[in-house]
C-alpha positions in Angstrom: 91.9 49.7 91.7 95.2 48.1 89.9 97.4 51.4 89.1 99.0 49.7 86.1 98.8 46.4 84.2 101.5 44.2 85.0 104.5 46.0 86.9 105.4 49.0 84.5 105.2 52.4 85.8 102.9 55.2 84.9 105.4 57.9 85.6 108.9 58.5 86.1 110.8 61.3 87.5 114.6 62.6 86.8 116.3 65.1 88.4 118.1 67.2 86.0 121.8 66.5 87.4 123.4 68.6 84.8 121.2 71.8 86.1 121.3 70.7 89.2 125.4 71.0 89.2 125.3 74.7 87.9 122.8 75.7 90.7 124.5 74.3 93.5 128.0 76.0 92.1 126.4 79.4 91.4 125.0 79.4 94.5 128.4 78.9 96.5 130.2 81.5 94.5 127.6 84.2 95.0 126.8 83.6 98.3 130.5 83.8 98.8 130.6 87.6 97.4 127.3 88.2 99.5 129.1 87.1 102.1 132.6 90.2 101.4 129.8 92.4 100.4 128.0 92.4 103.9 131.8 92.7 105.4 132.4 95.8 103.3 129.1 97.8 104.5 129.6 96.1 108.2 133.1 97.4 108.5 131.8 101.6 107.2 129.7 101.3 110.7 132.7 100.9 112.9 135.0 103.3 111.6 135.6 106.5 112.7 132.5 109.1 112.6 134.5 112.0 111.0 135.7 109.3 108.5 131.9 108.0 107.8 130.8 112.0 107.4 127.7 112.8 106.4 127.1 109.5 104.5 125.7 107.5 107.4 121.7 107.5 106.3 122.0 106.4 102.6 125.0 103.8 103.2 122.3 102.7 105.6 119.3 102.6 103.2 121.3 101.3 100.6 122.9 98.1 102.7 119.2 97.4 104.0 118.5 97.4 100.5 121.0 94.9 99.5 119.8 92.8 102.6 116.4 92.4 101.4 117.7 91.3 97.9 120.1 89.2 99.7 117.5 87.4 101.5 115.3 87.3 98.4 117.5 85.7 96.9 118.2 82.9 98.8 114.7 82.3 99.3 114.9 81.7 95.7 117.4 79.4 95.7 115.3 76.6 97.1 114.1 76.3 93.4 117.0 75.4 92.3 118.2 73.1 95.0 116.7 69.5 93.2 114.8 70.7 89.9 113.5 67.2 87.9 111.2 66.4 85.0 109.0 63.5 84.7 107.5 61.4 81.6 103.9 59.6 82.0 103.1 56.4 80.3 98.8 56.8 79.5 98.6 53.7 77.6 99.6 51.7 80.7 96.2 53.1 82.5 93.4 50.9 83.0 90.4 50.0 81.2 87.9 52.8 80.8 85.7 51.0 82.9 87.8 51.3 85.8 89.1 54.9 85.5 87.3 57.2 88.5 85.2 59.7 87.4 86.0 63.9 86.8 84.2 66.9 87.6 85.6 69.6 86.3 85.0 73.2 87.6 84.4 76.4 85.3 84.1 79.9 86.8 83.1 83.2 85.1 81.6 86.2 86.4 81.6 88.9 83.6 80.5 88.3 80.3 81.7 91.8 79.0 85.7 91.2 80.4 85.3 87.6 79.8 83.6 87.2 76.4 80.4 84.1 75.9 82.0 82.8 73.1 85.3 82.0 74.7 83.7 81.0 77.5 81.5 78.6 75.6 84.5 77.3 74.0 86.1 76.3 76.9 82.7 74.6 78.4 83.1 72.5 75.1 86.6 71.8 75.5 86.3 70.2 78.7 83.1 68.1 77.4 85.6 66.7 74.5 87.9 65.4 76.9 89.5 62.0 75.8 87.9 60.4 79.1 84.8 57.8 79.5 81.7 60.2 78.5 79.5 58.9 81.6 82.5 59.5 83.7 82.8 63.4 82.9 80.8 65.8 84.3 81.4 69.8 83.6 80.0 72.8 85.7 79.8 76.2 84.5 79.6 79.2 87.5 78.1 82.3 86.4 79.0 84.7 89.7 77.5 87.3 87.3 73.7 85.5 87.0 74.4 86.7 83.6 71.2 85.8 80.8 73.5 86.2 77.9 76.1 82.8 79.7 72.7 81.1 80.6 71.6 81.3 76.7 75.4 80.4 75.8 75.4 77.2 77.7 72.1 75.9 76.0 73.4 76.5 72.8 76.8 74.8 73.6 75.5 72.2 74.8 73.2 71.8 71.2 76.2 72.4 69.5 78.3 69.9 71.4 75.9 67.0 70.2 77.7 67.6 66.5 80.9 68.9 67.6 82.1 65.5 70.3 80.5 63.0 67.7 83.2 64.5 65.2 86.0 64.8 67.5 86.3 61.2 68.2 85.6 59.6 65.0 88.7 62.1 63.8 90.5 61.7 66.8 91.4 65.4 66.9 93.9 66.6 69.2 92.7 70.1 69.5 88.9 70.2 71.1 88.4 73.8 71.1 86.3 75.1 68.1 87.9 78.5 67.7 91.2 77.5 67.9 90.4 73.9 65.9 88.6 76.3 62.8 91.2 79.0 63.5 93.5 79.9 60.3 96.3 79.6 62.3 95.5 75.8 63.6 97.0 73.3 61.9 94.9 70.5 61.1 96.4 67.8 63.1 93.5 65.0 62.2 95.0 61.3 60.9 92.1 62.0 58.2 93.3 65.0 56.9 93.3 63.7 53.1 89.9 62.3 53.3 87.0 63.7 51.4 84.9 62.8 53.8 86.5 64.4 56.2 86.6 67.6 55.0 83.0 67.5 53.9 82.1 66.9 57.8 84.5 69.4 59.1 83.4 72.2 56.8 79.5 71.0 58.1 80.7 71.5 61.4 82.5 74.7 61.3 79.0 76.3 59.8 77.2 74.6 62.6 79.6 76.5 64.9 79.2 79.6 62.7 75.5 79.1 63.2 76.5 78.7 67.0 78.3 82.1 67.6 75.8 83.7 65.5 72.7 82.9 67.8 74.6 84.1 71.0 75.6 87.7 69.3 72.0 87.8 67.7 71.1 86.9 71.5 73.0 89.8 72.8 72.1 92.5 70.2 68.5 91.3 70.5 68.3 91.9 74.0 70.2 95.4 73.9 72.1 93.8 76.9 73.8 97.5 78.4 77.1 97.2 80.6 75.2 97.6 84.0 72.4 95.2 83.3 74.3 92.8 81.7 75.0 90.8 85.5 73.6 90.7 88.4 74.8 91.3 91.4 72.3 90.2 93.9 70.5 87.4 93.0 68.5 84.0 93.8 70.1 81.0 92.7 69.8 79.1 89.1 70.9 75.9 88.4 69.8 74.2 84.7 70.6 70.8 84.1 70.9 70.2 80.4 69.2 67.0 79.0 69.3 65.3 75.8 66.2 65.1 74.6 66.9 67.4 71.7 65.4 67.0 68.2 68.0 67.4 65.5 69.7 64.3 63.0 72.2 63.5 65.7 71.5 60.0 67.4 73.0 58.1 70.3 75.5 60.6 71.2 77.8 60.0 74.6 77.2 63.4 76.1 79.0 64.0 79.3 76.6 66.5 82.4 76.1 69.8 81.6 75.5 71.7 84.3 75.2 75.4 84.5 75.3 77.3 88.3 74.8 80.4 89.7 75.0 80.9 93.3 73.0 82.8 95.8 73.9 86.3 96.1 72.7 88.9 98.8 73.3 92.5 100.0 75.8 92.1 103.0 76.5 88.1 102.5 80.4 87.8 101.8 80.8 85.4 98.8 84.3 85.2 98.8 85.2 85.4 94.9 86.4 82.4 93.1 86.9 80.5 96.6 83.8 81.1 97.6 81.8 79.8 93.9 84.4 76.6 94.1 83.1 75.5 97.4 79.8 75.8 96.3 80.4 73.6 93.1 82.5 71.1 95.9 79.2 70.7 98.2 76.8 70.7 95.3 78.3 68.2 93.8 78.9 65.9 96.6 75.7 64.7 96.5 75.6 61.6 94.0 72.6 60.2 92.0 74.2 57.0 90.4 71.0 55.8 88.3 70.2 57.2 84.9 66.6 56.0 85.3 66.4 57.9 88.7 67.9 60.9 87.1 64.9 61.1 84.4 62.5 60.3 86.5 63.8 62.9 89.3 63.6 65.4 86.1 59.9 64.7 85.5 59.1 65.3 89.3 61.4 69.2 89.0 59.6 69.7 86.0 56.0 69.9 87.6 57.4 72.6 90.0 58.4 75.1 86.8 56.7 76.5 84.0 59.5 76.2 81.6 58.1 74.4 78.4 61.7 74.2 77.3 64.3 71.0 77.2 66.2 72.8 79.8 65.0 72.6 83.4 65.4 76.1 85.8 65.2 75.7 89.1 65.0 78.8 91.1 65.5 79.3 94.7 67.5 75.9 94.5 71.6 75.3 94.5 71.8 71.9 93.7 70.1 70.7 90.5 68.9 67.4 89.6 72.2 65.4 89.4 75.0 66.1 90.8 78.4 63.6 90.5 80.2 63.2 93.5 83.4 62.8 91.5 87.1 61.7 93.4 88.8 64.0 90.9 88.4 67.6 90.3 89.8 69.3 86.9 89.5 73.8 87.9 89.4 75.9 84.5 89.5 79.7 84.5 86.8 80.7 81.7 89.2 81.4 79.3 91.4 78.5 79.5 90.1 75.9 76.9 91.8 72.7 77.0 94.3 72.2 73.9 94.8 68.5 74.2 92.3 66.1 75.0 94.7 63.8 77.5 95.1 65.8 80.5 92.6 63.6 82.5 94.9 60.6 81.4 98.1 62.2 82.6 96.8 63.5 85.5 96.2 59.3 86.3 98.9 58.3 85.9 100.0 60.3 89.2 96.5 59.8 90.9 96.6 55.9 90.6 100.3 55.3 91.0 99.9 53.7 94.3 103.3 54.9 95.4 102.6 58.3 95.6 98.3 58.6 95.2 97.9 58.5 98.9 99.3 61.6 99.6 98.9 63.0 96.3 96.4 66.6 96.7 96.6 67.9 93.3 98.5 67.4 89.8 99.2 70.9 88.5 99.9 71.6 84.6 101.2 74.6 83.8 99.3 77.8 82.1 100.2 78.5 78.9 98.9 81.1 76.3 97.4 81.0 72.8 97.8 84.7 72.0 101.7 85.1 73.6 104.4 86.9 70.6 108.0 85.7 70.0 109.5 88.4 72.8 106.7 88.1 75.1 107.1 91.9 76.3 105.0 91.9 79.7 106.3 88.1 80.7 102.9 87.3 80.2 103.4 83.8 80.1 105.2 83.7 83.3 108.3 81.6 82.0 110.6 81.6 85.7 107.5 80.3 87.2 106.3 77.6 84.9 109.8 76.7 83.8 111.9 77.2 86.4 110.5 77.1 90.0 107.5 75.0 89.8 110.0 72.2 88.7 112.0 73.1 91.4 109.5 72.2 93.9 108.6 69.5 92.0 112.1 68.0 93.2 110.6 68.7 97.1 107.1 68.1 97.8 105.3 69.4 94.6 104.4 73.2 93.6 101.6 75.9 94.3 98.0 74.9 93.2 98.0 77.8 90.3 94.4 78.6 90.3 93.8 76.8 87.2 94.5 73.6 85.0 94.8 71.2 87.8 93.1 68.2 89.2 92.6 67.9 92.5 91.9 64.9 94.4 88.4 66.1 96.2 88.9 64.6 99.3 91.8 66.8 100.6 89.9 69.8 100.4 88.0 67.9 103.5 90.3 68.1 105.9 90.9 65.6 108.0 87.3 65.1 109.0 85.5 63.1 106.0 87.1 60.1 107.3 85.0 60.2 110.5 82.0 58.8 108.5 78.2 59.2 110.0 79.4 57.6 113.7 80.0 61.5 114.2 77.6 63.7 113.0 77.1 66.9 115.2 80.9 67.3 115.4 81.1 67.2 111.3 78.1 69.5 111.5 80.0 72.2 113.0 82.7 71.7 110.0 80.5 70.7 106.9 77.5 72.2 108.0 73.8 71.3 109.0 72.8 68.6 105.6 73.1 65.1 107.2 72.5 64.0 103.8 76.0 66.3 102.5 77.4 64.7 104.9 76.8 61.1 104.4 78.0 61.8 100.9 81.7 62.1 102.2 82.3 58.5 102.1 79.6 56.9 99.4 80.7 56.1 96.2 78.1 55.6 93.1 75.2 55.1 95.6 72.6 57.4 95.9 72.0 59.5 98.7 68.3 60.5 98.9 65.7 58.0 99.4 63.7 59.9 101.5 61.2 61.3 98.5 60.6 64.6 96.9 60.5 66.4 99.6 63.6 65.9 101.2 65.2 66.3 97.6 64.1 69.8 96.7 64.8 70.8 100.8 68.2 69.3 100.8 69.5 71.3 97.9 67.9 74.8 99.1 69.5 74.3 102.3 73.0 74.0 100.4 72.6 76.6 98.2 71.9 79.3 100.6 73.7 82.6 101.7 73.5 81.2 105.4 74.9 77.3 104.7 78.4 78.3 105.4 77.8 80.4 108.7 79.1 78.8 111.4 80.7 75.9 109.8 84.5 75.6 108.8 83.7 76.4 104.8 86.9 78.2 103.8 88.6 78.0 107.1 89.4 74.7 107.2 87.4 73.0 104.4 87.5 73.7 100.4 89.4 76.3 99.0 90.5 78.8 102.2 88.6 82.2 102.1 91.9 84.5 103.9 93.2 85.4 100.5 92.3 86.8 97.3 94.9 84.5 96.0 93.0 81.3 97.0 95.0 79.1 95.0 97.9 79.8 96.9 96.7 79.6 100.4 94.9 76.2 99.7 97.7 74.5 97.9 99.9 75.7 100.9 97.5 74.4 103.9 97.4 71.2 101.6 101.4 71.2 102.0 101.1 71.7 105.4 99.1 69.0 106.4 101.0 66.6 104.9 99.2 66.3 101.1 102.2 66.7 98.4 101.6 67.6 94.7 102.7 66.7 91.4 104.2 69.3 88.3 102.9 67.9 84.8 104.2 69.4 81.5 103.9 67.3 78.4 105.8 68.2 75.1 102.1 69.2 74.3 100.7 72.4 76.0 97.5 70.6 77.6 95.6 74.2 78.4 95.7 77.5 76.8 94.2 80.5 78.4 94.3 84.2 76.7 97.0 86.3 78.1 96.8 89.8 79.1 98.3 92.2 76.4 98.5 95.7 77.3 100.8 97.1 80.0 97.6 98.3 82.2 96.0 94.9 82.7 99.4 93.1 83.6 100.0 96.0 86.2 96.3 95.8 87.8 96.9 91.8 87.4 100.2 91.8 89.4 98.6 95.0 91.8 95.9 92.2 92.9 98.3 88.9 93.0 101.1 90.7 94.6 98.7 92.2 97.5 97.3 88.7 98.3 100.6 87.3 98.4 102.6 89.7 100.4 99.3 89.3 103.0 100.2 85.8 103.6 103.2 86.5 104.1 102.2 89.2 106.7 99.5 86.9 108.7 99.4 83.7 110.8 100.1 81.6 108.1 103.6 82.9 107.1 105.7 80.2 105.6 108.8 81.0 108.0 107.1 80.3 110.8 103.5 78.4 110.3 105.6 76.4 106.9 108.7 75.9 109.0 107.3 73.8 111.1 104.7 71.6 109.0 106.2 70.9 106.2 110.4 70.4 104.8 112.0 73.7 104.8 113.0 74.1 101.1 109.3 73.9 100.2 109.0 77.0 103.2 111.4 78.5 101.7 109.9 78.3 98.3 106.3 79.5 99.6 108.1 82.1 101.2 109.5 83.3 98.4 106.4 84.4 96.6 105.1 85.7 99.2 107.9 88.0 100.0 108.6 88.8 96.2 107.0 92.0 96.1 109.5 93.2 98.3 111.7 93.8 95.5 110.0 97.1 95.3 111.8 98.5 98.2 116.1 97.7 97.2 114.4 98.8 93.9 113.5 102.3 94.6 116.4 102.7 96.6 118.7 101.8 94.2 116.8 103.9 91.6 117.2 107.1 93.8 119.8 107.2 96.8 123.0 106.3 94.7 121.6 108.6 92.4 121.3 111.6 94.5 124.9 111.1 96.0 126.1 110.9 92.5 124.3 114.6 91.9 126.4 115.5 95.0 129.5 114.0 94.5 128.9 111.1 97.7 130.1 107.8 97.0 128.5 104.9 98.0 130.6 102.0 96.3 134.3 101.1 96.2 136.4 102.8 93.5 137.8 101.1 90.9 141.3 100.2 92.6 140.0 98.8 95.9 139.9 95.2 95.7 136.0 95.2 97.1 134.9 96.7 93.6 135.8 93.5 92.0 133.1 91.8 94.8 130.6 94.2 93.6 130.9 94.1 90.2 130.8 89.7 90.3 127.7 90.2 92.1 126.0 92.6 89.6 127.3 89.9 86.7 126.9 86.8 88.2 122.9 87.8 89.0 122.4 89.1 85.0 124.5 86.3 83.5 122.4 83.8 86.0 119.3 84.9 84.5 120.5 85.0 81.0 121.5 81.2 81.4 118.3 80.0 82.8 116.5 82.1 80.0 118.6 80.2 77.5 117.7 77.1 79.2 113.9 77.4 78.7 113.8 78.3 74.9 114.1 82.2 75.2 116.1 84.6 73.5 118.6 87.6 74.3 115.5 89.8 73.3 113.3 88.0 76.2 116.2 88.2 78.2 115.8 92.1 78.3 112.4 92.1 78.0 111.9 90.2 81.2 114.3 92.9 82.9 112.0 95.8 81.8 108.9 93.8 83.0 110.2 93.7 85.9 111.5 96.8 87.0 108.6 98.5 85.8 106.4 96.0 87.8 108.6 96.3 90.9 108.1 100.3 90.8 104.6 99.9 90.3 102.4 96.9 91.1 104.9 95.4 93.7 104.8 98.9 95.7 100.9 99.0 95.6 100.2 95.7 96.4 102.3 95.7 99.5 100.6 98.8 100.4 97.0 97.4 99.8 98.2 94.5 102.2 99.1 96.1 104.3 96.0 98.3 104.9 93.6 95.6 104.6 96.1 94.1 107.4 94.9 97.3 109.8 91.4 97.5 108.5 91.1 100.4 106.4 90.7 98.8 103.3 88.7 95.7 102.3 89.3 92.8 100.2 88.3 92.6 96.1 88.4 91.1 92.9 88.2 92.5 89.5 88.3 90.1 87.0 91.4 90.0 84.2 89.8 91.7 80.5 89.8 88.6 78.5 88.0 91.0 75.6 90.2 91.1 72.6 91.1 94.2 71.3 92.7 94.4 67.7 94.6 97.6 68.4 96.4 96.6 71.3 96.8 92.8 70.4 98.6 94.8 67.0 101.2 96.9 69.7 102.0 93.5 71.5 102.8 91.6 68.4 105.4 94.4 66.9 106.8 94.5 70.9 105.5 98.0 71.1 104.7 98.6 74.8 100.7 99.9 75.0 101.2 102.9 77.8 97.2 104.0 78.0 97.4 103.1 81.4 96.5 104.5 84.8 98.6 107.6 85.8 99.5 105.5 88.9 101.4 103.3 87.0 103.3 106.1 84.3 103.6 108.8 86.7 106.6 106.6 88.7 108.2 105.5 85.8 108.8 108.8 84.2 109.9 110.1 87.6 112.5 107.4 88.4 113.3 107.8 84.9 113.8 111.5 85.0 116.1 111.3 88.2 118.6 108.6 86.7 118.7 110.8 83.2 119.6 114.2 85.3 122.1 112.4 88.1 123.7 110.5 85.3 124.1 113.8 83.2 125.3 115.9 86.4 127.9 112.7 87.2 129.1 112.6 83.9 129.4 116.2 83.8 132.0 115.3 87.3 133.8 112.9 86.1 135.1 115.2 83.4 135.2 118.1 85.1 136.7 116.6 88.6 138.2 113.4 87.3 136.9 111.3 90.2 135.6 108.6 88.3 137.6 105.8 89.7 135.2 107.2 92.9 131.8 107.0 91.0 132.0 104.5 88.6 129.1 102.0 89.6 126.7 104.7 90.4 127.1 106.6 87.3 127.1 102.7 85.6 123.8 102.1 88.2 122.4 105.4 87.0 123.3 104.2 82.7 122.1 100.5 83.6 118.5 101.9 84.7 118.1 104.3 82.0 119.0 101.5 78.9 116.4 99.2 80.5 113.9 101.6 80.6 114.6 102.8 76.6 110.8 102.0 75.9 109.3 104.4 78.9 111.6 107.5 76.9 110.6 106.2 73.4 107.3 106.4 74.9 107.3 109.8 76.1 109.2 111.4 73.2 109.9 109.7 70.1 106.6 107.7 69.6 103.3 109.4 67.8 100.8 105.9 68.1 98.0 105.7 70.5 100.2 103.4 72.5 102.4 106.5 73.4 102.6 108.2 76.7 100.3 111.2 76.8 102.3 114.8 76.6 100.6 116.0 79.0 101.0 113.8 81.7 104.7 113.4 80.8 105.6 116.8 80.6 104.0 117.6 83.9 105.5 115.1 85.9 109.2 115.4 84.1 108.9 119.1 85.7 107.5 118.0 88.7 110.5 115.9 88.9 113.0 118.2 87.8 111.7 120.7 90.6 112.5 118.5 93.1 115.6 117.7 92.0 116.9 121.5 92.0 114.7 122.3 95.5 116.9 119.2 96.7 119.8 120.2 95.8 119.3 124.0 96.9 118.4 122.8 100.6 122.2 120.9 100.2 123.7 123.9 99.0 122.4 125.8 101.9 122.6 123.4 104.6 
């Protein structure tokens, strides 16, 4: 396939020279200081014991601390060692009759955290894609089994047979109904003055009125309750949608429909999101190319169930009656619809430039949120990540597969087996499992794969769909998205970039996906809880990117995958800095240089050059002062909280006492906390695990900082505790909103009195029996 016509490119790439120049500086003037910092706490350990005193343990815990953010650190600076941007050129695609087909992948498991109607809108999002209608296929899994998604796809898919028809003849940009009918939306059709126009879009939006209605009279109908609203063990259920409809629409291009849910059984891992996208990778390997075989393999399902309706269910089956085969896989969380309907055609222009397709795995756009506020208070939308590092190893060999809004080249997540054809076939038994028929499917392309009858095609797809398939075969070891993780994404992209694959960071001026962002302090901190565990246990197994990375892949992209994975070691330095300078301060034991010894002036760079550092690359990506301190609270709070526990959680799955899970992210809106979010008022209803820690750090800098102050006036030895009393201020004016929280606020969003007061005076307790046991001792 011609990647272009004539010689033109369909991408560039430009490294960011300017960026790169401040990087590359910063870098040698604060690893410089690093370098007269880790003199100054070497040279304490060789003086002269009745010099060093009693101070020996916390000069010892608080150097280790600066190690580990020392080496933190410069993992980090990999990011920032070639950052570049790139520009795509769609037009210069080929024909439409030449661009490969896309599957794209949908996954949902709770219809009460992740609403129908947002899920529905992301189903017809995806069908609205800008992209050849024969050549698009979309898959919805339903991990849940849930009635209430099965009902929404069917009247989706009704609904879609208005809504694509007006899409294209308006060419609108935005293909999600919500946000399209939305208030806030602008109306970015070239028809916008037309009366005809406007007549059809205000049919439409009472057709999708109609729509939403149906599901919620679905669900109050039913009297759906919390516990029976999914299933949790269940057969499969696979429904094809068809197009034989009756309704005043006619000869509309409708893309597959396809809605999944997988086996499930009592004591049968199934291996979360991982394990529902390798069963939409095998299911759909199997390719039926003829329309006319597809409605006549239809007919032949049809006499095995007694479903009158349009929409064949086939029980005790995975695979349904037509399944694509794509090359190209587009993965969509449930809630994130697509916002521009290009992102197949940008994702081309990488996937057919023949300079880099062959080792191209996956092009990765960044996640981006429809319901984020001007200061962003919990970081929600991730700005370092998707504005900073992923274009950083987009200078090396391309960033981490994110877990969503990527497409992904499907024959990379074979291994290095698919190539072997049929000469081989027990050997790829043992790695794609027992279907000869799956297997042959690894290297056809739009032929068809059962001729063998009826027979064979009802066995064939029961055989795949089973519990059992994947026992014994190298599913999620070394084929499809890896099972070791509960952060899938990143395992698989990083296997990918070990064995040699390389990936691609997209972000037009655009936002091509929008997902819904998590707005109250509780969900972000049970988020990061589960992301940060599953990182820090990569970083803790076999496949550590020091030491597997190192050596299968460049090492600035190991040190980059290292870097996340040892992230949630800022917890440690954290709580060390929040507590051991802070007790020497309440007993007079300095841990820093004083103010006239030429080290303070090391200290004090470091402490600015890190803040100002930030600040600049904050600046850089469209934020404010405002997000600027708001990405500081973030992430101290998270640092004392979810970075602690997930390290802790990894490390006890690591020794067996604790197993692996997944709950998935509240997508539900709720109007009370959405309100708190959008006037920056932190929302702390959250678990006590999470407040408790706070308001005890908290309650230690405010009564070490009082007692120190209290010194410095009554002593006059503040030359001798400056930082610490400035370490002990510095803590306490970043953490403003946890007191405002406690004591000045009266909302719902306020720390509860009780919990506060009890574990201020828990603290406080502590504070006096510690210092009594110094006094004595």
């Amino acid at each position: 396939m011609e990647a272009s016509q004539g010689t033109l490119p369909l991408n560039t790439c430009h490294v960011q020279k300017p960026l790169l120049i401040i990087n590359r500086l910063h870098m040698l003037l604060h690893s410089t200081a690093l370098g007269f910092l880790f003199y100054y706490r070497v040279r304490f350990l060789f003086q002269n014991p009745e010099n060093r005193g009693s101070h020996l343990l916390p000069w010892l815990l608080v150097f280790a601390s600066e190690i580990i953010l020392s080496f933190i650190w410069f993992l980090g600076q990999a990011y920032r060692w070639r950052p570049v941007s790139r520009c795509v050129f769609p037009e210069r695609l080929p024909g439409d009759d030449k661009l490969p087909a896309v599957d794209v992948f949908i996954c949902t498991a709770d219809p009460i955290k992740e609403p129908t109607i947002e899920v529905m809108n992301t189903v017809l999002s995806s069908m609205a894609l800008d992209y050849p209608q024969e050549k698009l296929h979309v898959y919805l899994s339903d991990d849940g089994c849930s009635p209430i998604t099965l009902y929404g796809m069917r009247k989706a898919f009704e609904f879609a047979r208005w809504w694509l028809p007006f899409c294209r003849r308006y060419r609108i940009k935005n293909r999600c109904p919500k946000a399209y009918f939305s208030s806030v939306e602008i109306d970015d059709s070239d028809f916008v003055r037309s009366s005809l126009y406007m007549e059809d879009k205000q049919k439409i939006k009472g057709k999708y009125e109609a729509f939403k209605e149906d599901i919620q009279t679905f669900i109050k109908d039913k009297a759906f309750s919390k516990d029976s609203i999914t299933v949790g063990d269940h057969s499969p259920v696979i429904e094809v949608m068809q197009e034989n409809i009756i309704d005043d629409v006619d000869n509309v291009k409708m893309p597959l429909l396809v809605y999944v849910s997988r086996e499930r059984k009592p004591f049968s891992p199934h291996h979360f999101k991982a394990g529902a996208l390798n069963a939409l990778v095998c299911c759909t390997t199997i390719h039926l190319s003829s329309k006319s075989y597809i409605q006549n393999l239809l007919y032949k399902l049809s006499k095995y169930n007694d479903s009158t309706t349009p929409f064949i269910k086939i029980f005790q089956l995975r695979v349904s009656a037509v399944m694509s085969n794509s090359p190209y896989i587009l993965v969509l969380d449930c809630d994130m619809f697509c916002n521009d309907a290009t992102s197949a055609r940008y994702a081309m222009c990488f996937h057919l430039d023949p300079k880099i397709s062959s080792t191209l795995a996956f092009v990765q756009f960044p996640q981006k949120f429809h319901n984020i506020s001007k200061n962003d208070i919990y970081d929600s939308q991730l700005r370092s990540l998707f504005t900073l590092q992923w274009q950083g190893m987009d200078g090396l060999k391309g960033p981490v597969l994110s877990g969503t809004g990527f497409y992904m080249k499907r024959v990379s997540l074979y291994g290095n087996h698919a190539n072997e054809g049929r000469t081989h076939m027990l050997p790829l038994q043992e790695y794609f499992g027992s279907s000869n028929e799956f297997i042959n499917s690894l290297t056809q392309n739009d032929t068809s794969v059962f001729s063998s009858g009826q027979n064979t095609l009802l066995e064939e797809p029961h055989l795949l769909v089973s519990c059992r398939y994947e026992i014994g075969t190298k599913w999620g070891q070394d084929v499809g998205f890896l099972y070791d993780s509960v952060v899938e994404d990143f395992l698989t992209g990083f296997i990918l970039h070990c064995n040699g694959w390389t990936s691609v960071f997209c972000e037009p001026s655009r936002p091509q996906f929008l997902g819904t962002a998590t707005t109250n302090l509780n969900d972000v901190l049970i988020q990061g809880t589960r992301w940060y565990s599953g990182l820090f246990e990569n970083g803790i197994s076999k496949f550590c990117p020091l030491i597997y990375g190192s050596l299968r892949m460049p090492l600035l992209q190991s040190l980059c995958f290292a870097e996340l994975t040892y992230f949630p070691l800022y917890c440690l330095p954290l709580w060390c800095f929040a507590t051991i300078p802070q007790l020497c301060l309440l007993n007079g034991i300095p841990l820093y240089p004083k103010v006239t010894d030429p080290y303070f002036i090391i200290f004090l760079f470091i402490f600015v050059s890190s803040l100002s550092k930030h600040l600049l690359e904050v600046f850089l990506t469209g934020g404010t002062l405002q997000k600027w301190i708001n990405e500081q609270r973030i992430w101290m709070m998270k640092s004392t909280t979810c970075h602690l526990y997930g390290c802790l959680d990894a490390l006890l799955k690591k020794i067996g006492i604790r197993e692996a899970s997944f709950l998935p992210t509240n997508k539900a809106e709720d109007d009370e906390q959405t309100l708190l979010y959008q006037i920056d008022k932190y929302n702390f209803r959250a678990s006590n695990i999470f407040i408790v820690p706070m308001l005890a750090l908290l309650t230690i800098n405010i009564c070490c900082l009082v007692v120190g102050v209290y010194r410095v006036i009554l002593v006059g030895d503040w030359g001798k505790m400056l930082i610490q009393n400035v370490l002990a201020g510095f803590i306490i004016t970043v953490n403003y909103p946890v007191i405002e929280g406690a004591v000045i606020r009266k909302d719902k969003g306020r720390i509860s009195q009780s919990v506060a007061i009890h574990a201020i005076l828990a603290t406080m307790f502590l504070l006096a029996f510690y210092k009594l046991v110094l006094v004595n001792v």
